[in-house]
Backbone bond lengths (Angstrom), bond angles and torsions (degrees), N, CA, C in turn:
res aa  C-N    CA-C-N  psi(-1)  N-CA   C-N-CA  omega(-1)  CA-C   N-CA-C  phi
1 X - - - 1.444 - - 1.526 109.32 -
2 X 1.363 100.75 148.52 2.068 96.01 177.63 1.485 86.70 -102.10
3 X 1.577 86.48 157.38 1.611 110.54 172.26 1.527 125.27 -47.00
4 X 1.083 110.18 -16.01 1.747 111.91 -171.35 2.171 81.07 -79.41
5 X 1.723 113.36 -56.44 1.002 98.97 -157.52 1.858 118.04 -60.20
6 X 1.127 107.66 -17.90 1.844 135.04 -172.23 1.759 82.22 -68.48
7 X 1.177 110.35 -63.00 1.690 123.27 -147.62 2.570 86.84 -61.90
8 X 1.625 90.31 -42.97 1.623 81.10 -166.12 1.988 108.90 -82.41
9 X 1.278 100.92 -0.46 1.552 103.16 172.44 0.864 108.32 -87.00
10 X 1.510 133.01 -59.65 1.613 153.96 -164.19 2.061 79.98 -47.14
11 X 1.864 120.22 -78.94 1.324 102.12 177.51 1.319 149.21 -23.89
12 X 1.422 109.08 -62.60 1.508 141.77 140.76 1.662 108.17 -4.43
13 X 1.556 103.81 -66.96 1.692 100.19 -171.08 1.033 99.00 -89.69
14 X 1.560 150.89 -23.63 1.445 132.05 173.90 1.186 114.46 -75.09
15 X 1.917 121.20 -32.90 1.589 103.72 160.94 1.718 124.77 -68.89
16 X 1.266 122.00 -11.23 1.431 111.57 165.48 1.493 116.69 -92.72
17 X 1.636 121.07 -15.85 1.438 98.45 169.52 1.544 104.99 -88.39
18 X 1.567 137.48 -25.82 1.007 91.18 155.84 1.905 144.78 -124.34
19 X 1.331 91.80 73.31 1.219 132.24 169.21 1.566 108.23 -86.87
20 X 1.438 110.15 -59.52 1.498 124.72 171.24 1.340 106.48 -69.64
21 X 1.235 127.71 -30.36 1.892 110.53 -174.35 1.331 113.30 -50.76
22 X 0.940 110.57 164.45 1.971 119.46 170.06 1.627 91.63 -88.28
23 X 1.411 86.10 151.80 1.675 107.91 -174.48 1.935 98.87 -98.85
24 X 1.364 126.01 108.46 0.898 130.91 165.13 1.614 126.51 -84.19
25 X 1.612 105.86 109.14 1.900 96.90 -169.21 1.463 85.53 -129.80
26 X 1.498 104.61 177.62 1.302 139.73 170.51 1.339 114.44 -75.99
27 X 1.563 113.44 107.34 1.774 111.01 -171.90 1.815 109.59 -96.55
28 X 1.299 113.80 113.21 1.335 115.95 175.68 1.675 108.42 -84.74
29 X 1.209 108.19 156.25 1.637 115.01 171.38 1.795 112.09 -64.48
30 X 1.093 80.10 120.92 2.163 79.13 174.74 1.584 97.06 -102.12
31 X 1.359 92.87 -171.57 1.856 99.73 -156.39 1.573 78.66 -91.91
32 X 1.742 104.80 178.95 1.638 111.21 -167.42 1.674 89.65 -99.40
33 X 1.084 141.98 -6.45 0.893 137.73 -141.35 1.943 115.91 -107.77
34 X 1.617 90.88 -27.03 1.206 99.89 151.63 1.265 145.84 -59.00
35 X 0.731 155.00 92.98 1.575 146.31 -156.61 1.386 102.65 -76.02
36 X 1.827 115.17 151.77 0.992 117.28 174.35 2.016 125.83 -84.22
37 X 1.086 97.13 157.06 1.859 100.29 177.36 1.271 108.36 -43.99
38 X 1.715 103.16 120.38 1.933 92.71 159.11 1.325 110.97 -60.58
39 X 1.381 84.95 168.84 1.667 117.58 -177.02 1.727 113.36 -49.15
40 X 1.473 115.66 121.18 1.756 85.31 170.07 1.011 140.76 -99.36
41 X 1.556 109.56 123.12 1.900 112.17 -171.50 0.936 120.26 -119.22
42 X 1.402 138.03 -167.74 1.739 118.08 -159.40 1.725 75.85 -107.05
43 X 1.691 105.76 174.74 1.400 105.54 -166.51 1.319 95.64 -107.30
44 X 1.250 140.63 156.74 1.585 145.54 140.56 1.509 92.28 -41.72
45 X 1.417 111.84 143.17 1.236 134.07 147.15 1.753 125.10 -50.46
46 X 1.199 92.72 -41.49 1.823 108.05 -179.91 1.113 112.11 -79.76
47 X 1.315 107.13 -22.73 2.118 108.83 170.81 1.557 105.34 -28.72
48 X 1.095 116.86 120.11 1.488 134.67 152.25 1.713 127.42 -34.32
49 X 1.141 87.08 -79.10 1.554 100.28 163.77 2.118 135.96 -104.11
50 X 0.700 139.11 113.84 1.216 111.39 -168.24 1.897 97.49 -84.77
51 X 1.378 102.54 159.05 1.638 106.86 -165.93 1.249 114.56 84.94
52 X 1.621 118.61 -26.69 1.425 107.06 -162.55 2.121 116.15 -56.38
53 X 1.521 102.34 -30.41 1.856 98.07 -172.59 1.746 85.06 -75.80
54 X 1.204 127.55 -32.25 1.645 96.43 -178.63 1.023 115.67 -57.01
55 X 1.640 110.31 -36.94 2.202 96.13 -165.95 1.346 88.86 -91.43
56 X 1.238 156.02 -35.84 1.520 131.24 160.85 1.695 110.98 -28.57
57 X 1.408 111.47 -65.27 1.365 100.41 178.59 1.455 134.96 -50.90
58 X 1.332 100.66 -26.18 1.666 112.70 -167.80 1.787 100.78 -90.19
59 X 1.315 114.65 -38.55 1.162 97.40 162.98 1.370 122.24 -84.57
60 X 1.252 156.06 -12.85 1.219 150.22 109.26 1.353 108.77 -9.21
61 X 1.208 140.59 -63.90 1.250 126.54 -174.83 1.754 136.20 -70.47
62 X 1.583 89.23 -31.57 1.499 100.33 151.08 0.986 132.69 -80.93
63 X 1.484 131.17 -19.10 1.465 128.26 168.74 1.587 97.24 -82.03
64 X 1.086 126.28 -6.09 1.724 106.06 175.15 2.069 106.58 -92.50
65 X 1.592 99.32 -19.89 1.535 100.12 -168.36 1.629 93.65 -73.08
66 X 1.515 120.80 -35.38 1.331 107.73 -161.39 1.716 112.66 -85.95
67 X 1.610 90.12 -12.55 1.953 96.50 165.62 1.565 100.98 -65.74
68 X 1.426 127.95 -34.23 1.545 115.75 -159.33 2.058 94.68 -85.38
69 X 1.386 112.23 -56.45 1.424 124.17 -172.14 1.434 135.15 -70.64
70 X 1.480 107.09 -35.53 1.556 134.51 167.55 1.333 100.03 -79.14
71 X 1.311 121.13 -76.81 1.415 136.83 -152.07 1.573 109.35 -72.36
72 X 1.577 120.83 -54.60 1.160 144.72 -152.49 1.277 115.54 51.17
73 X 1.414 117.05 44.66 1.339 135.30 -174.22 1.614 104.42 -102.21
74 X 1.135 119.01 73.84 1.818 128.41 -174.44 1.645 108.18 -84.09
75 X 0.832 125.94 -6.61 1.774 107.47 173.48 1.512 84.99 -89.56
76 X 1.608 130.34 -60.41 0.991 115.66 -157.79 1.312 114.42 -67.09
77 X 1.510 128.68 -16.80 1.457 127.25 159.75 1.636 126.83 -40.19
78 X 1.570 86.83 -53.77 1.107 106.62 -178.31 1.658 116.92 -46.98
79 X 1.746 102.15 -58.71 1.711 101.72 -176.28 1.633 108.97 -66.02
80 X 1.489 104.08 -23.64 1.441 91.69 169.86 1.810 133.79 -67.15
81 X 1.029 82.44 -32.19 1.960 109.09 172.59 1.505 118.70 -54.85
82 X 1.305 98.75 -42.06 1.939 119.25 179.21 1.203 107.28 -79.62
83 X 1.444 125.68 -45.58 1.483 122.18 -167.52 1.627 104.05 -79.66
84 X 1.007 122.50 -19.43 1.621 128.40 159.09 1.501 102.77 -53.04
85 X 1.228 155.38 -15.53 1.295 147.79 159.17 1.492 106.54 74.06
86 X 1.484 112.74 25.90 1.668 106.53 -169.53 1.508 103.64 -140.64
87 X 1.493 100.52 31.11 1.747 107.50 -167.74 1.844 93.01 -83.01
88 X 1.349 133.90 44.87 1.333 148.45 -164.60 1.893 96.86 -131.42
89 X 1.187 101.11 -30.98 1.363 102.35 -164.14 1.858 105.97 -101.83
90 X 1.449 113.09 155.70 1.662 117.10 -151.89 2.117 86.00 -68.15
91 X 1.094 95.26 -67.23 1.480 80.62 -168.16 1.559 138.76 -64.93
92 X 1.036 102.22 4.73 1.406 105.92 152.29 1.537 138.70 -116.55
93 X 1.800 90.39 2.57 1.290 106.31 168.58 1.508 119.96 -68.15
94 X 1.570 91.25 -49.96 1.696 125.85 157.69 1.350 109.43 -27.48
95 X 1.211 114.68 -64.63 1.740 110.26 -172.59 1.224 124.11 -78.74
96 X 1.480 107.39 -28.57 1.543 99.32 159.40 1.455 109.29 -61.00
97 X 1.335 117.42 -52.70 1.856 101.05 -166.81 1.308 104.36 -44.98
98 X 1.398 122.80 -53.29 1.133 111.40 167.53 1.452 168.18 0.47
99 X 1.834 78.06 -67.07 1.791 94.61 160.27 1.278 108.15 -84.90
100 X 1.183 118.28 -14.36 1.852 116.35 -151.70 1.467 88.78 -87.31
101 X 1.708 126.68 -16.38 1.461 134.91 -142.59 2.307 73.38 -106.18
102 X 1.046 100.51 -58.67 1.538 113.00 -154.54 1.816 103.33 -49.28
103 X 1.336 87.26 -35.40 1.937 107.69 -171.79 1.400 103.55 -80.39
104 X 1.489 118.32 3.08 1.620 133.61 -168.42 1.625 104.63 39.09
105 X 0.912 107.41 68.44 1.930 126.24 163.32 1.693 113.07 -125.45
106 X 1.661 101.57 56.06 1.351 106.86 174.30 1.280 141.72 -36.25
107 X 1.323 102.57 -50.24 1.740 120.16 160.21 1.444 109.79 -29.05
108 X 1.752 106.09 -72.93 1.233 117.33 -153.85 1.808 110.31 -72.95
109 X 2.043 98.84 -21.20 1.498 105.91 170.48 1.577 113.16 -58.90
110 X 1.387 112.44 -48.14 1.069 122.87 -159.82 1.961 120.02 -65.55
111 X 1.558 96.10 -37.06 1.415 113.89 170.16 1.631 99.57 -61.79
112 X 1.060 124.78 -83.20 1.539 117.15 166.80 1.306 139.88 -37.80
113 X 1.455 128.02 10.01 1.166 144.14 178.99 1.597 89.66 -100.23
114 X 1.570 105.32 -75.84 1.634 106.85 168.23 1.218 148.27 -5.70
115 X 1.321 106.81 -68.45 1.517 147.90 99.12 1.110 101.33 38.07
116 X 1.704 119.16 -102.69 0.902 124.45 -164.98 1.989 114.75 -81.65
117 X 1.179 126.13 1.77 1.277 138.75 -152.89 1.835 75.15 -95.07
118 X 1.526 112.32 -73.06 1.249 126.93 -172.20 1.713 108.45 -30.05
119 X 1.330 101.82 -46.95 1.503 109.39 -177.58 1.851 113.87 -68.02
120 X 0.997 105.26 -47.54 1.597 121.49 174.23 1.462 124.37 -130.90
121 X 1.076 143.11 76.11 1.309 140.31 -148.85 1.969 95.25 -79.75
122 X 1.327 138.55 2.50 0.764 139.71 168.98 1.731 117.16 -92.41
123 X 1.120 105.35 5.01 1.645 102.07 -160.88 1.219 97.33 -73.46
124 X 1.303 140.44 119.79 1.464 143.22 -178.52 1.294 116.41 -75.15
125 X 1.739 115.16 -29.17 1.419 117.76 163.58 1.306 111.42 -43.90
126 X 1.464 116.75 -62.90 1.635 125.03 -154.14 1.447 96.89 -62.06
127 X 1.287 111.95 -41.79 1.937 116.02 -165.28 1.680 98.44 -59.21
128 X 1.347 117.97 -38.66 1.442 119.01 -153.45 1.586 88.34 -89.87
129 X 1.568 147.96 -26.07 1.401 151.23 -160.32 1.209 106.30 -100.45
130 X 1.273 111.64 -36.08 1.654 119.15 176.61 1.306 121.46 -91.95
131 X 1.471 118.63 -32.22 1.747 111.09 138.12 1.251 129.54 -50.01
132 X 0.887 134.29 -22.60 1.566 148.09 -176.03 1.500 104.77 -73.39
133 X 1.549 108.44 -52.85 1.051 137.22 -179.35 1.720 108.36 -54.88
134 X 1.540 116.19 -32.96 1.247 109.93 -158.31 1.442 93.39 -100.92
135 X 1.686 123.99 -16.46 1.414 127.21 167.97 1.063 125.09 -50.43
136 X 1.259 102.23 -44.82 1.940 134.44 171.56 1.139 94.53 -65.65
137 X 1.370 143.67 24.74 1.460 119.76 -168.98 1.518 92.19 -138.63
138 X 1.094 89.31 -32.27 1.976 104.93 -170.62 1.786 109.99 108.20
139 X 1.409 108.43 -14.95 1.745 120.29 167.30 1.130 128.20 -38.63
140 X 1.550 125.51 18.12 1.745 120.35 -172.59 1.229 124.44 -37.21
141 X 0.979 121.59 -15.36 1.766 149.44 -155.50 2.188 78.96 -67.99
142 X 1.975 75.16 -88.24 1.353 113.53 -166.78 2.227 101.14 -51.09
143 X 0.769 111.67 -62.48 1.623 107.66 162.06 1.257 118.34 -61.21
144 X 1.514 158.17 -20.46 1.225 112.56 117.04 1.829 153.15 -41.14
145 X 1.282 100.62 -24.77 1.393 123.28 140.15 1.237 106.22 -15.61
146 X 1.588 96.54 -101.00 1.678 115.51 -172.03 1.514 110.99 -50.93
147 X 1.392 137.81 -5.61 0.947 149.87 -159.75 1.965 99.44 -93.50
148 X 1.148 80.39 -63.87 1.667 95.55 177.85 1.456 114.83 -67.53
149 X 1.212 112.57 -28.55 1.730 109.17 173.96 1.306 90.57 -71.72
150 X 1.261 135.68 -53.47 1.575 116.76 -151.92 1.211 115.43 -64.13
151 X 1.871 116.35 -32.55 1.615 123.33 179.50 1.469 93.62 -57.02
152 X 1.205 137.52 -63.73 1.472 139.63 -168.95 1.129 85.61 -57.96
153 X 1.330 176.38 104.60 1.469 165.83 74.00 1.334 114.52 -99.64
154 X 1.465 108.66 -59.80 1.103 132.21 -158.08 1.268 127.91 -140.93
155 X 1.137 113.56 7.87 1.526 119.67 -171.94 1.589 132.00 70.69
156 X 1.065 112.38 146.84 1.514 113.51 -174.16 1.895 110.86 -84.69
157 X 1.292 116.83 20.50 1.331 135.26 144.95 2.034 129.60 -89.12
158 X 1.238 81.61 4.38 1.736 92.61 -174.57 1.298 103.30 -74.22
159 X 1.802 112.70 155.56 1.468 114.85 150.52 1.823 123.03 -52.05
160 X 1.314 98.44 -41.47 1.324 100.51 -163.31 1.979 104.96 -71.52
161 X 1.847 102.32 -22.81 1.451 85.10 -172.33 1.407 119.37 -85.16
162 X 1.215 101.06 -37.98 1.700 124.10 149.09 1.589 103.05 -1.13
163 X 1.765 89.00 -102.35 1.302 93.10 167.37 1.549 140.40 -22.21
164 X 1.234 128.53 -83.61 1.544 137.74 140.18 1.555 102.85 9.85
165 X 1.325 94.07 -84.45 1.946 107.32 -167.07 1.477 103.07 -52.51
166 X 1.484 134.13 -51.83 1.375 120.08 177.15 1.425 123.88 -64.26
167 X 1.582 116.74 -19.69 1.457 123.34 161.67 1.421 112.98 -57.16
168 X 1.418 119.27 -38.47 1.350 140.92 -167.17 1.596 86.94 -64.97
169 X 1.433 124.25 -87.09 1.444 147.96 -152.39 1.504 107.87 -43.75
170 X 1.620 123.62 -22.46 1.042 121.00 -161.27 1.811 100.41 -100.34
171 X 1.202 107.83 157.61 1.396 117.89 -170.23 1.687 116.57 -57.49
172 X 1.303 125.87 148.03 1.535 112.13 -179.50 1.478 99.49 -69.92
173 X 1.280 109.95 148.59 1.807 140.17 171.41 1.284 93.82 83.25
174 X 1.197 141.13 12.67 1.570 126.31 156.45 0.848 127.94 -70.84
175 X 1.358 110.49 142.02 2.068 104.30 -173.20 1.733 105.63 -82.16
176 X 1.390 98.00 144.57 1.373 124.29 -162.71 1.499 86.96 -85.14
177 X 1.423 121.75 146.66 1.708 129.11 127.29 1.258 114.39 -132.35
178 X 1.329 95.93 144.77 1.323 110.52 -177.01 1.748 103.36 -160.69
């Protein structure tokens, strides 16, 4: 082979490996309120609308956030959260633990915190809800934990670490608000 052809392979394989690399970025906390991207699947042709299951979902997902935040209506969050068919994904895994955490059904919070960690281990919501969670538990150990993942996430200027750290600061058996 001559060098021009060496010089256009040698390119060739560094633009396809990194083409294939994983893209490593800096994950900031987004608001809870956003809902996450549906799933991507190829579309039926006969689909009606295209977009239409996202804004089903997104309003589905906001009418279930304002049952948990507005309302503080958490069972009914909850069935709203499931029938969205996306209780697979961190932020709505997240909000169920949530309610399941709010309705004091720790167990079932705690599986759904998981849950959603498994799905996105970056979700800064879950780190900051499920520390909370471990305060409520008497776990300072383990919620400093979650404390320290979130600075690595998001910085120790975040809502969520904020939060966290003043849960932290306060004496054990004190009642939490948040």
């Amino acid at each position: 082979m001559n060098k021009l052809a060496i010089r256009l392979l040698t390119l060739a394989m560094l633009s396809l490996t990194l083409a294939a690399a994983p893209v490593v970025s800096v994950v900031y906390a987004a608001a809870d309120n956003d809902p996450p991207p549906p799933p991507k699947k190829k579309k039926k042709s006969s689909e009606a609308r295209p977009g239409s299951e996202q804004t089903a979902f997104a309003d589905g997902y906001r009418a279930a956030y304002a049952a948990i935040y507005e309302r503080h209506d958490y069972a009914s969050a909850i069935a709203q959260l499931k029938a969205l068919g996306r209780d697979d994904t961190a932020a709505v895994a997240n909000l169920i633990g949530y309610s399941y955490r709010q309705l004091g059904d720790y167990k079932i919070s705690q599986i759904w915190y998981e849950r959603a960690l498994k799905a996105d281990p970056n979700h800064v919501k879950t780190w900051q809800y499920y520390g909370l969670w471990q305060v409520e538990q008497g776990n300072r150990d383990q919620a400093q934990y979650h404390l320290n993942r979130i600075a690595q996430l998001s910085g120790t200027n975040s809502e969520e670490y904020r939060s966290l750290a003043a849960a932290l600061e306060k004496p054990p058996g004190t009642g939490l608000v948040y």
